[in-house]
MDTraj code that builds the backbone (N, CA, C; nanometers):
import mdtraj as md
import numpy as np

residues = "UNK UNK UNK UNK UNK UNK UNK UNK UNK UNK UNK UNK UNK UNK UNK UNK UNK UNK UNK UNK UNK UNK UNK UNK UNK UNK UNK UNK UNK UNK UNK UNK UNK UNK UNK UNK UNK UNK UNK UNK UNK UNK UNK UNK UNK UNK UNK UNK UNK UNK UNK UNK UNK UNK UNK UNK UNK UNK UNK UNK UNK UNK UNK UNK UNK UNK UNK UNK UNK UNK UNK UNK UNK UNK UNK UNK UNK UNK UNK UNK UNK UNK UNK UNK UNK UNK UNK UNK UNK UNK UNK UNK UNK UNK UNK UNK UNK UNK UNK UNK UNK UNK UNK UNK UNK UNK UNK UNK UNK UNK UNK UNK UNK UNK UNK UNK UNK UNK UNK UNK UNK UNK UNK UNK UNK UNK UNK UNK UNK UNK UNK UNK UNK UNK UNK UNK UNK UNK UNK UNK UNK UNK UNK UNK UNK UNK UNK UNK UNK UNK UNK UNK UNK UNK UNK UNK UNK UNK UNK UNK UNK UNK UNK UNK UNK UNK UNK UNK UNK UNK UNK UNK UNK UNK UNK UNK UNK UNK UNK UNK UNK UNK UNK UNK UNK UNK UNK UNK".split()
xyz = np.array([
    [3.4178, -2.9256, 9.4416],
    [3.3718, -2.8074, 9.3729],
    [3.2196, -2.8156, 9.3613],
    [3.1520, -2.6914, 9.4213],
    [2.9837, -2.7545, 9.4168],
    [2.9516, -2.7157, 9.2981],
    [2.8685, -2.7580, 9.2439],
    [2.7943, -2.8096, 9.1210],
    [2.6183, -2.7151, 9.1144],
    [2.6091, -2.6366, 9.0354],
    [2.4200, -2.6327, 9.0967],
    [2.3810, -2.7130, 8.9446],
    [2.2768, -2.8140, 8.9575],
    [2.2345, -2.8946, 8.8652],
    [2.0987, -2.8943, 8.8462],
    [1.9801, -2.8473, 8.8115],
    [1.8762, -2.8111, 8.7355],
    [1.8131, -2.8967, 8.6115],
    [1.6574, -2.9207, 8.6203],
    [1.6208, -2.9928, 8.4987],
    [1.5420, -2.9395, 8.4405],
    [1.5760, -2.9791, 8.3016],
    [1.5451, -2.8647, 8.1841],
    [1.4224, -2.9640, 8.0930],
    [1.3004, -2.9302, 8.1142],
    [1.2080, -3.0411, 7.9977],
    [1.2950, -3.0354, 7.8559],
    [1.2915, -3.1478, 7.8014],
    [1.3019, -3.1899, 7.6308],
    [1.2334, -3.1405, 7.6044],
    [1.2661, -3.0769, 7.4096],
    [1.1799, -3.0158, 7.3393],
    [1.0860, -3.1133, 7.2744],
    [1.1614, -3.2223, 7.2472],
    [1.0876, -3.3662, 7.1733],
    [1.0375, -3.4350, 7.2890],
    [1.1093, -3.4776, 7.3853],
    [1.0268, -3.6227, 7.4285],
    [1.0031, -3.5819, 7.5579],
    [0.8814, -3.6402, 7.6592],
    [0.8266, -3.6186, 7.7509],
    [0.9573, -3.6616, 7.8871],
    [1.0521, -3.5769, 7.8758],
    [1.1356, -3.6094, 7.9768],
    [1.1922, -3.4828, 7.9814],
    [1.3399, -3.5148, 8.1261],
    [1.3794, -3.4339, 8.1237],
    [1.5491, -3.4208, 8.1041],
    [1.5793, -3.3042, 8.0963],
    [1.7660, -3.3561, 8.0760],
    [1.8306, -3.2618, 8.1787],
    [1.9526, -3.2722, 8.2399],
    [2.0100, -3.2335, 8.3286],
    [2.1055, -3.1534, 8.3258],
    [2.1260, -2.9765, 8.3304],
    [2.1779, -2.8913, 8.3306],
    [2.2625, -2.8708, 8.4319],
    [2.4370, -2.9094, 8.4525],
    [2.5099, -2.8673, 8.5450],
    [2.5742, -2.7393, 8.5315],
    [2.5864, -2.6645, 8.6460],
    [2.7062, -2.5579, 8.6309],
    [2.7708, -2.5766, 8.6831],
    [2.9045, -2.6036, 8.6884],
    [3.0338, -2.5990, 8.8341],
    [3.0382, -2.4765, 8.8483],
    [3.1325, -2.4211, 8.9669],
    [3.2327, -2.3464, 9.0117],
    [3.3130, -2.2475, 8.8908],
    [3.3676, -2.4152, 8.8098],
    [3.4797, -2.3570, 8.7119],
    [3.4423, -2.4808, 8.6167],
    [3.5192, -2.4744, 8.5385],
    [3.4833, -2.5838, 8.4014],
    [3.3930, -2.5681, 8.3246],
    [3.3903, -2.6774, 8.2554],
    [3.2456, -2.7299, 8.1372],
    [3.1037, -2.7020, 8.2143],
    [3.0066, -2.6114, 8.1286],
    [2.8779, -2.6517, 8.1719],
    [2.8369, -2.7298, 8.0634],
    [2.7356, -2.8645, 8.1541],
    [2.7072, -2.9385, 8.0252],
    [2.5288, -2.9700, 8.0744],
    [2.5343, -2.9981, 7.9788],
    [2.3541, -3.0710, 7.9589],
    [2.3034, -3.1991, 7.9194],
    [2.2729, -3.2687, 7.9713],
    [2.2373, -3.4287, 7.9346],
    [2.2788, -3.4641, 7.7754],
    [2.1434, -3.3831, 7.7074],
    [2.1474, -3.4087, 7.6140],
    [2.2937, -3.4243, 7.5088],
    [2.3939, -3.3839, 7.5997],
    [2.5378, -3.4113, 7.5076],
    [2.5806, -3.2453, 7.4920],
    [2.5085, -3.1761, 7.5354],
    [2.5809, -3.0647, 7.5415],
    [2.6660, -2.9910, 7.6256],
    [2.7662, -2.9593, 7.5433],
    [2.9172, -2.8844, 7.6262],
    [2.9072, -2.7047, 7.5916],
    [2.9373, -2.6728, 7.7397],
    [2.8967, -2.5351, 7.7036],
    [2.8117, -2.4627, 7.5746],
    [2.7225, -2.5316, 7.5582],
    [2.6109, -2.4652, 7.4306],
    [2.5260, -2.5868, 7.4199],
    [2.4007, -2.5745, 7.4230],
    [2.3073, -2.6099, 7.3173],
    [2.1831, -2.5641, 7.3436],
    [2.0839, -2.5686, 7.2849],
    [1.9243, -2.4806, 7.3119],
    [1.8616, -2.4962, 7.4715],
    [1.9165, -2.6375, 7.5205],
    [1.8514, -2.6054, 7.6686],
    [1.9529, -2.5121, 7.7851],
    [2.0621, -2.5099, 7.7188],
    [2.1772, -2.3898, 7.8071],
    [2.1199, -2.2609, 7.7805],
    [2.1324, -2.2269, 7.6381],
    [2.1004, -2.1143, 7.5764],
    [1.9838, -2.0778, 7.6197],
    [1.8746, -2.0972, 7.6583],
    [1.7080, -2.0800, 7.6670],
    [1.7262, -2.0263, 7.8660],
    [1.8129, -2.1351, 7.8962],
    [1.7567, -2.1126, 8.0549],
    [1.8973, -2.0438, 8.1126],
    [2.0186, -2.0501, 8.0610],
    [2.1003, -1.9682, 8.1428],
    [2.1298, -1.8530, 8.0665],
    [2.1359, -1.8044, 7.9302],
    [2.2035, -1.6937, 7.8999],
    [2.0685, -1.6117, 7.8780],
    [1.9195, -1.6612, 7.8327],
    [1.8244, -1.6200, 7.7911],
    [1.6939, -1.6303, 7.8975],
    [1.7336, -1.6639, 8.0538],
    [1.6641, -1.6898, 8.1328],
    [1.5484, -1.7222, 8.1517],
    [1.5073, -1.8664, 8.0492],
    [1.3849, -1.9040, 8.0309],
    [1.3280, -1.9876, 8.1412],
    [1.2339, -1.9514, 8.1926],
    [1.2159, -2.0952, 8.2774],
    [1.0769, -2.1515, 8.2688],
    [1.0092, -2.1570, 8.1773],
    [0.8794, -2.2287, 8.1312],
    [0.9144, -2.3530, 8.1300],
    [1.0141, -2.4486, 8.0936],
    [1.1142, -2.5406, 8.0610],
    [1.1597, -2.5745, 8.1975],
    [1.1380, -2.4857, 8.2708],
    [1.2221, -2.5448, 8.4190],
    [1.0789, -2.6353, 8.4933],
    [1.1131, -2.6854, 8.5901],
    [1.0251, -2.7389, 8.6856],
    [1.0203, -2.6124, 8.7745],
    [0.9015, -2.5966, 8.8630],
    [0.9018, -2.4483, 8.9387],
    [0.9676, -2.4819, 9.0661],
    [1.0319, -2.5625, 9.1058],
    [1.1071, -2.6535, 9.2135],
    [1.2508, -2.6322, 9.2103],
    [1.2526, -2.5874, 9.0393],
    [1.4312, -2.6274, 9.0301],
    [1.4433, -2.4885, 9.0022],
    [1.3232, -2.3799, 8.9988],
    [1.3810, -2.2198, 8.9478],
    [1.4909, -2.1577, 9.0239],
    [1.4623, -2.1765, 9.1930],
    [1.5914, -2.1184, 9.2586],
    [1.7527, -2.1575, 9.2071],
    [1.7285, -2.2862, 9.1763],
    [1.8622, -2.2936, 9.1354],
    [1.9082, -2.3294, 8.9810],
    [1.7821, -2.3180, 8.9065],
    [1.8598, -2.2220, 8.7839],
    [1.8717, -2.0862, 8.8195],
    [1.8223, -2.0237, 8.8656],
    [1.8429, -1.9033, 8.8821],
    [2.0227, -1.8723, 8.9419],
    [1.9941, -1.9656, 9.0540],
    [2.1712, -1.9598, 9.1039],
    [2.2634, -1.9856, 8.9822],
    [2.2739, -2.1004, 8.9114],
    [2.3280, -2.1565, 8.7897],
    [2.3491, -2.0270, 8.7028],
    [2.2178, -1.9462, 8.6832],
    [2.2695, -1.8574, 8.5722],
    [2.3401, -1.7399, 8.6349],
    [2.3659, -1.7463, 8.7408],
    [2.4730, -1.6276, 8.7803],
    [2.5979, -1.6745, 8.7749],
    [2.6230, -1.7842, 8.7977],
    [2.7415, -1.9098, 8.7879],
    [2.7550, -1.8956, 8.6706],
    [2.7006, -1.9456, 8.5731],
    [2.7426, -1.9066, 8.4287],
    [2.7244, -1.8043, 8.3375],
    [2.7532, -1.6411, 8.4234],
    [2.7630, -1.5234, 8.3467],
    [2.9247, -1.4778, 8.3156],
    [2.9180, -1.4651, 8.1787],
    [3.0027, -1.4543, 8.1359],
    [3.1246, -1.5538, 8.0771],
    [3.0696, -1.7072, 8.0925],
    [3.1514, -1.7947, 8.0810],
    [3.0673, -1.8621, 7.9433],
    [2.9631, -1.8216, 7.8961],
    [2.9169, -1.8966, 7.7851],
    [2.9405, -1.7935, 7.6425],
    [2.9777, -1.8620, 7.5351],
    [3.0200, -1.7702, 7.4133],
    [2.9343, -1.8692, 7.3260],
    [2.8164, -1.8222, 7.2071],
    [2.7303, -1.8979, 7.1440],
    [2.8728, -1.8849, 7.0179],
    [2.7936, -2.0244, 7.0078],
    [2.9420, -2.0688, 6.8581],
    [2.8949, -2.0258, 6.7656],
    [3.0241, -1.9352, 6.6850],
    [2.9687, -1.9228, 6.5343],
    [2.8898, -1.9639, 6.4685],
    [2.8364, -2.0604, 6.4556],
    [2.7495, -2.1004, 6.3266],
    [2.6476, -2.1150, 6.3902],
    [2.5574, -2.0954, 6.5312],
    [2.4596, -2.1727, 6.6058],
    [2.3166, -2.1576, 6.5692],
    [2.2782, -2.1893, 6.4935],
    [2.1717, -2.2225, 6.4538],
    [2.0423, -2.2553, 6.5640],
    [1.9893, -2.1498, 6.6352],
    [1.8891, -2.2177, 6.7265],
    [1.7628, -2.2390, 6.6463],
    [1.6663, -2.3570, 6.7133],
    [1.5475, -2.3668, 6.6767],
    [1.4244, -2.3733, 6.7760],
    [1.5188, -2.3198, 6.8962],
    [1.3901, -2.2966, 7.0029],
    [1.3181, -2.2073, 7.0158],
    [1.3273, -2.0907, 6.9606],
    [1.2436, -1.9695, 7.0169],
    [1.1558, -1.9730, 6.9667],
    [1.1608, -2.0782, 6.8361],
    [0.9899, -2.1063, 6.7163],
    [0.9318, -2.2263, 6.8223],
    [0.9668, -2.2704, 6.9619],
    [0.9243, -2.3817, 7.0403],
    [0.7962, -2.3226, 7.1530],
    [0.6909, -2.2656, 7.0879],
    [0.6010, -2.1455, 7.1854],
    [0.5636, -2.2037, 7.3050],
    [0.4964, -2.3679, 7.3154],
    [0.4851, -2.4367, 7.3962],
    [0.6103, -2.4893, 7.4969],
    [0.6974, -2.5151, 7.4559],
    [0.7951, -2.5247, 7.5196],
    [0.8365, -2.4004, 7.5846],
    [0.8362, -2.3061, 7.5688],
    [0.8761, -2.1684, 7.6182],
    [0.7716, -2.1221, 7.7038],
    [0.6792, -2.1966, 7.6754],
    [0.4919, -2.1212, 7.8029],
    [0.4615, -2.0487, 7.7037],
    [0.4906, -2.0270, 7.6188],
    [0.3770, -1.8647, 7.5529],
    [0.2882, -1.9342, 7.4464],
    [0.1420, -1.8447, 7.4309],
    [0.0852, -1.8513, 7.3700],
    [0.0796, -1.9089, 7.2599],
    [0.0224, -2.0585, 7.2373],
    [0.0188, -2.0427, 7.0766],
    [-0.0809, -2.0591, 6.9906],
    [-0.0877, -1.9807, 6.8752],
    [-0.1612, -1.9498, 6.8055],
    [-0.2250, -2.0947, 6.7121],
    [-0.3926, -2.0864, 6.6813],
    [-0.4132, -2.1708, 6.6380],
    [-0.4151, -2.1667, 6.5279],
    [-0.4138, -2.2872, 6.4705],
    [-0.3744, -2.2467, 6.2853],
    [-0.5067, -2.2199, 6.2087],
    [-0.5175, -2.1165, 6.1104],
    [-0.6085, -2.0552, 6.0625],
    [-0.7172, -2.1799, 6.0288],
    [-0.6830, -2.2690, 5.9914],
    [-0.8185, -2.3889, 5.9316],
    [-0.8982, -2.4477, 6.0778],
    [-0.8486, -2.4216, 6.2164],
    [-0.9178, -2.4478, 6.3295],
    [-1.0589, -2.3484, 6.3261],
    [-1.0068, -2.2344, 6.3116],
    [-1.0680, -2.1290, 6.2902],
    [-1.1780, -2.1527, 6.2222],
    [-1.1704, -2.1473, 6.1206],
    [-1.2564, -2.1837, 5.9616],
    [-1.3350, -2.3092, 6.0086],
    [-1.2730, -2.4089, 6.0794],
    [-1.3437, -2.5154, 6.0976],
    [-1.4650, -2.4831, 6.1950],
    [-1.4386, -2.4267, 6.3107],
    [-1.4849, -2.3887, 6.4345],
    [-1.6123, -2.3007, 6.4091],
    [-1.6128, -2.2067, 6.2740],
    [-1.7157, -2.1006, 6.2196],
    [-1.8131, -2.1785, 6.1435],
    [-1.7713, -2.2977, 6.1063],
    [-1.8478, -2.4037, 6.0572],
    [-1.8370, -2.4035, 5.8800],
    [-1.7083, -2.3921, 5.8604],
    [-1.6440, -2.4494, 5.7072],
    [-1.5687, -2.5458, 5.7004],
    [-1.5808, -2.6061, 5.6231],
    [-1.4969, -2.7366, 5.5972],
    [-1.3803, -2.6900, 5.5171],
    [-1.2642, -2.7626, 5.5610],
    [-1.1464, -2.7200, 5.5344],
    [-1.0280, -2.8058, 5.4144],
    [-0.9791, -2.7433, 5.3210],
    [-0.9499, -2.8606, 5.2580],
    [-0.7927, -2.8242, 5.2593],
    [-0.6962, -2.8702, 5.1944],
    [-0.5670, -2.7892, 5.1044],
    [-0.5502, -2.9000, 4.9828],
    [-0.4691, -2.8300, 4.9006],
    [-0.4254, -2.8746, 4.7545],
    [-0.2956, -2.8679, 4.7674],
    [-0.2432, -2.9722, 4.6781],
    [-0.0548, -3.0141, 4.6717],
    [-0.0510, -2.9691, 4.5305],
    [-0.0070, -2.9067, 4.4270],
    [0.0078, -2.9219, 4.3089],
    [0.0054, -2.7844, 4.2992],
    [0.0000, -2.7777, 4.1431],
    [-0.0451, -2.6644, 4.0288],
    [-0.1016, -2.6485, 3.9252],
    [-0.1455, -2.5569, 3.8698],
    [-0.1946, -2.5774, 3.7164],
    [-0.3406, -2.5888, 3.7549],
    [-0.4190, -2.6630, 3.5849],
    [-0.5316, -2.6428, 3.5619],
    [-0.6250, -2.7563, 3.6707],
    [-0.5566, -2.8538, 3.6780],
    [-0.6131, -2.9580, 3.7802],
    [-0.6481, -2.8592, 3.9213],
    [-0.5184, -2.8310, 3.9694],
    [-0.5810, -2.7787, 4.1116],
    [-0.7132, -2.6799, 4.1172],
    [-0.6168, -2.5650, 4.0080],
    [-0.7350, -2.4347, 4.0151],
    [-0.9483, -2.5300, 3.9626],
    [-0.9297, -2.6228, 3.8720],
    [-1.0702, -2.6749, 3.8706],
    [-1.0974, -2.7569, 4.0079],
    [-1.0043, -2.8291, 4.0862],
    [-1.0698, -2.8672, 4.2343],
    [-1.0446, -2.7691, 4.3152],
    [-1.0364, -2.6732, 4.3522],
    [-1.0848, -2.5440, 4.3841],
    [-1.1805, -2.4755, 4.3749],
    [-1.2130, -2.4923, 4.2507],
    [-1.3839, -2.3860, 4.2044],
    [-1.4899, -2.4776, 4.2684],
    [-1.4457, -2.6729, 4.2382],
    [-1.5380, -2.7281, 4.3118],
    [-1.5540, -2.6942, 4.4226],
    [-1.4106, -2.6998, 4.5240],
    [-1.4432, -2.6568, 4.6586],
    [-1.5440, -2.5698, 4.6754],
    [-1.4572, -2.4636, 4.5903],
    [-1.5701, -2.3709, 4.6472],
    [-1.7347, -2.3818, 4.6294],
    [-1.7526, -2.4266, 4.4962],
    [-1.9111, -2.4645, 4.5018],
    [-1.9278, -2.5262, 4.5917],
    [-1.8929, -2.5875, 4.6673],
    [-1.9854, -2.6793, 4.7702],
    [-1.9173, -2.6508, 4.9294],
    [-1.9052, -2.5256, 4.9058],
    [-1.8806, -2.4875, 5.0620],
    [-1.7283, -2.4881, 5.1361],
    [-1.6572, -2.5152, 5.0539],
    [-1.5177, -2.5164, 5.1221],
    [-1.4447, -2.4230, 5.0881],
    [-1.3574, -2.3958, 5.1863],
    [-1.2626, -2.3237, 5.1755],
    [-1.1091, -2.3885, 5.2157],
    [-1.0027, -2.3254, 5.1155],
    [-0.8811, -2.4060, 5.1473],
    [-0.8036, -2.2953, 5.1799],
    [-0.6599, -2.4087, 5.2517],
    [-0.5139, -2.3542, 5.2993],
    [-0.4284, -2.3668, 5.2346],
    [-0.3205, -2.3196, 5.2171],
    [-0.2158, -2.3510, 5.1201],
    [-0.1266, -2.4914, 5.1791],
    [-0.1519, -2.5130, 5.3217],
    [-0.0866, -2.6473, 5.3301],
    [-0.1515, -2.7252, 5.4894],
    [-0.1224, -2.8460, 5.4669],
    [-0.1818, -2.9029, 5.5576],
    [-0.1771, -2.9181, 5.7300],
    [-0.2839, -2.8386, 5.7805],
    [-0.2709, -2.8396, 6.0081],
    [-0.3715, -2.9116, 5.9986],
    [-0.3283, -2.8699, 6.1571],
    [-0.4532, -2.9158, 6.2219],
    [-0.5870, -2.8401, 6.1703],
    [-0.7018, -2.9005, 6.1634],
    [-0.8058, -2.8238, 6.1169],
    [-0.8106, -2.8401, 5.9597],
    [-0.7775, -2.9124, 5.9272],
    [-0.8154, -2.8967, 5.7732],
    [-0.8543, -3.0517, 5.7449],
    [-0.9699, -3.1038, 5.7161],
    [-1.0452, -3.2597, 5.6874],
    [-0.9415, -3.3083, 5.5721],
    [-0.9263, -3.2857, 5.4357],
    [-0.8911, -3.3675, 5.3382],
    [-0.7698, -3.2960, 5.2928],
    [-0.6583, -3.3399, 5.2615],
    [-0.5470, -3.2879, 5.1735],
    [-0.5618, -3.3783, 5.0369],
    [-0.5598, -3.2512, 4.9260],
    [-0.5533, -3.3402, 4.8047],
    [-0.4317, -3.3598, 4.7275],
    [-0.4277, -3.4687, 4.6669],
    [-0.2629, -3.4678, 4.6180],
    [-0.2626, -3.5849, 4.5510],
    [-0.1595, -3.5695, 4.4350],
    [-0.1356, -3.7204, 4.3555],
    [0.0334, -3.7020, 4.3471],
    [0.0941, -3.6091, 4.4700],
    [0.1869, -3.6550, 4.4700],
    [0.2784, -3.8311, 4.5613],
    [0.3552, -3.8839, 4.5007],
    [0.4262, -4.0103, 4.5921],
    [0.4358, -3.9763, 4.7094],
    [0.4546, -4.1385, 4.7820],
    [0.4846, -4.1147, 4.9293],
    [0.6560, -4.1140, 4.9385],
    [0.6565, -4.0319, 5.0597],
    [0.7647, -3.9466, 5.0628],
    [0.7777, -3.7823, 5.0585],
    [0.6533, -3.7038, 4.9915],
    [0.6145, -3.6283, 4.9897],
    [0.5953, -3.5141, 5.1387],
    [0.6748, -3.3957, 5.1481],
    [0.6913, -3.3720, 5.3037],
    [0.5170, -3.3804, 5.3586],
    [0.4238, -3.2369, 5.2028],
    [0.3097, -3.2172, 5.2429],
    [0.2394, -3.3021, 5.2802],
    [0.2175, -3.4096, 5.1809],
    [0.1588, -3.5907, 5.2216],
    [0.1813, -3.6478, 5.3400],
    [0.3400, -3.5948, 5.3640],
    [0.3446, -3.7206, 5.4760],
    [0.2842, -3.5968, 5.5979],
    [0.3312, -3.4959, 5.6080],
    [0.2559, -3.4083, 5.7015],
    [0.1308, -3.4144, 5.7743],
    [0.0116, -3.4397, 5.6526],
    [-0.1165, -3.4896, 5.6431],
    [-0.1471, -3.6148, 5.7241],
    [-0.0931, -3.7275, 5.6312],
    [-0.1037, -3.8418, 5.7467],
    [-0.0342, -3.8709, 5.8570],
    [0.0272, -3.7934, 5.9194],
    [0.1464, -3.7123, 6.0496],
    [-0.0058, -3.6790, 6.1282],
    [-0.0970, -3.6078, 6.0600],
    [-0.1981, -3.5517, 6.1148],
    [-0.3606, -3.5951, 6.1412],
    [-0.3250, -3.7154, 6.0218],
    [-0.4530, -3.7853, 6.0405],
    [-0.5557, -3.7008, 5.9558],
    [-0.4997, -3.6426, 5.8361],
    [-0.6038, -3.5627, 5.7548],
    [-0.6170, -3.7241, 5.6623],
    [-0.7401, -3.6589, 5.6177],
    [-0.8352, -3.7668, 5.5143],
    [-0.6884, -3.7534, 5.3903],
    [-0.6791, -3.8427, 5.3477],
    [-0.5816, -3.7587, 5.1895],
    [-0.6433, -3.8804, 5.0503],
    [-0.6400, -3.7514, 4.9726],
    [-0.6876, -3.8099, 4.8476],
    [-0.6275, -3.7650, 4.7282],
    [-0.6547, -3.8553, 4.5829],
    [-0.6264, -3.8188, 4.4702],
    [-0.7174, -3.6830, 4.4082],
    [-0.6516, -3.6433, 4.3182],
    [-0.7180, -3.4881, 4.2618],
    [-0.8129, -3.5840, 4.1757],
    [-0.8396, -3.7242, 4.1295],
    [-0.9263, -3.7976, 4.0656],
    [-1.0680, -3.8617, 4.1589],
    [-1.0059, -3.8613, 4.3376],
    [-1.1114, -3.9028, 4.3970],
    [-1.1870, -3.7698, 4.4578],
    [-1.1441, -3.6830, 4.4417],
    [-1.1798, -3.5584, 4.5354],
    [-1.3591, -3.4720, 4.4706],
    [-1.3958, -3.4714, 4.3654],
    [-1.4877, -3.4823, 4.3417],
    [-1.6041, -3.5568, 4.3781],
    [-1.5744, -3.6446, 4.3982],
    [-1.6825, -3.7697, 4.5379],
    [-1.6487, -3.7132, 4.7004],
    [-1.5475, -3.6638, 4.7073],
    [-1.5485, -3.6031, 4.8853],
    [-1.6092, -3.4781, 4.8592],
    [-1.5684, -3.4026, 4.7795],
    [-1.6389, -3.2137, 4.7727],
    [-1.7569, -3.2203, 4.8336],
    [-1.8660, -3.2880, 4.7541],
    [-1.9675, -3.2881, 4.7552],
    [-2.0358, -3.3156, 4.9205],
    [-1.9136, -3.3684, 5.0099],
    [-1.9759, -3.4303, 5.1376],
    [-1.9035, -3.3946, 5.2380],
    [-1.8545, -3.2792, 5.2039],
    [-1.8243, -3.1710, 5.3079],
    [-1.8978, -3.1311, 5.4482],
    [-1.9895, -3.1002, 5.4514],
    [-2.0170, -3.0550, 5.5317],
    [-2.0520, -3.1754, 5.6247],
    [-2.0540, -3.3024, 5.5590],
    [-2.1354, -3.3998, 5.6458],
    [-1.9645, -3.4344, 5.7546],
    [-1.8753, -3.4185, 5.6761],
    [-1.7160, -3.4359, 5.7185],
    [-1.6519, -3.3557, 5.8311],
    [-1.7065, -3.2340, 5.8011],
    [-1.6913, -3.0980, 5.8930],
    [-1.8274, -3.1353, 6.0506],
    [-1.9167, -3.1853, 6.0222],
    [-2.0058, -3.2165, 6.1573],
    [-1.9530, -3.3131, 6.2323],
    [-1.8731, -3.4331, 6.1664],
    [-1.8104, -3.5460, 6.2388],
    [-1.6984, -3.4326, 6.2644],
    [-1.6098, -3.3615, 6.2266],
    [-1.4822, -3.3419, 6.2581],
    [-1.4986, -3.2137, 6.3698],
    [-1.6192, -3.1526, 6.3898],
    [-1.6573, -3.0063, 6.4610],
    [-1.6722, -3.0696, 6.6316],
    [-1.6612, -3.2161, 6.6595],
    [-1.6737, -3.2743, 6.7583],
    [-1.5615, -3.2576, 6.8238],
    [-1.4863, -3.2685, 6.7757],
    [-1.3370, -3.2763, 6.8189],
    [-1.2531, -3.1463, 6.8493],
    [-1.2663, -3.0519, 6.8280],
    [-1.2299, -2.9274, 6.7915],
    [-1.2946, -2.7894, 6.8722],
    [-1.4319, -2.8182, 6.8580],
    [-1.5293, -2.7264, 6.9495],
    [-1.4501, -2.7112, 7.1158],
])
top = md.Topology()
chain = top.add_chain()
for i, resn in enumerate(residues, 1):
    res = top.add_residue(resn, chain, resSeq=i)
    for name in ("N", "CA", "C"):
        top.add_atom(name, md.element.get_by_symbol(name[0]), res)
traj = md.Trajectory(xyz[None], top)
């Protein structure tokens, strides 16, 4: 029974996984998927091929005529690829603090609430910064005295932002801009 078999890039890791269609039967996908999962769904029912190699398009293309009408998305299916812009080829947008950084502001965000944040805020702002409500790319310092374990925290150092206490952040305010000239290297 011929087989057309196609490789589909991972959304996570720099590889690839292997999309069969038979004749008749199971279509499956490396990754452990039996008739369904985001790399079926994307390239045979939703004919994505940003994800394909441009080598293997003819025969996803064959594959997804092979599997019309034989795939039914399961009740509960929860996809999380179409928020995957890079993975899909399309455009993606840079996050607003690249921006801000790039115009030549230094970028901060705050974890918390109350009277603490809103007073390291006014500092920000006296001394030239402007903040995000949470921590990308493009933003120098996240402030926070929340524990580790923290998604925003750990996000930050995920990212390699500076992170500090709402007690040390008054000694960084002030040296903003010198933070934003080292960090405008990278980014420009």
């Amino acid at each position: 029974m011929p087989t057309e078999t196609f490789r589909c890039r991972s959304m996570t890791y720099d590889d690839f996984h292997y999309i069969e269609v038979p004749d008749a039967g199971y279509i499956t996908c490396s990754c452990q998927g039996v008739d369904w999962c985001s790399h079926i769904e994307a390239t045979l029912v939703f004919g994505e091929r940003a994800m394909v190699p441009e080598e293997d398009h003819p025969i996803a293309n064959r594959a997804m005529v092979k599997a019309k009408g034989r795939l039914e998305r399961p009740k509960h299916w929860k996809a999380d690829w179409l928020s995957k812009r890079r993975w899909r080829g399309l455009p993606v947008k840079e996050p607003k603090a690249i921006a801000m950084l790039k115009s030549g502001v230094p970028v901060v965000s705050f974890e918390g609430r109350g009277r603490k944040r809103q007073e390291a805020k006014d500092l920000a702002t006296e001394h030239g910064w402007r903040d995000v409500s949470i921590p990308t790319r493009g933003v120098l310092v996240h402030v926070s005295d929340a524990m580790h374990g923290d998604p925003r925290l750990e996000k930050a150092k995920e990212l390699g932002i500076m992170t500090v206490t709402y007690a040390q952040w008054p000694m960084i305010a002030s040296i903003g801009d010198k933070l934003r000239q080292r960090a405008r290297r990278f980014v420009a």
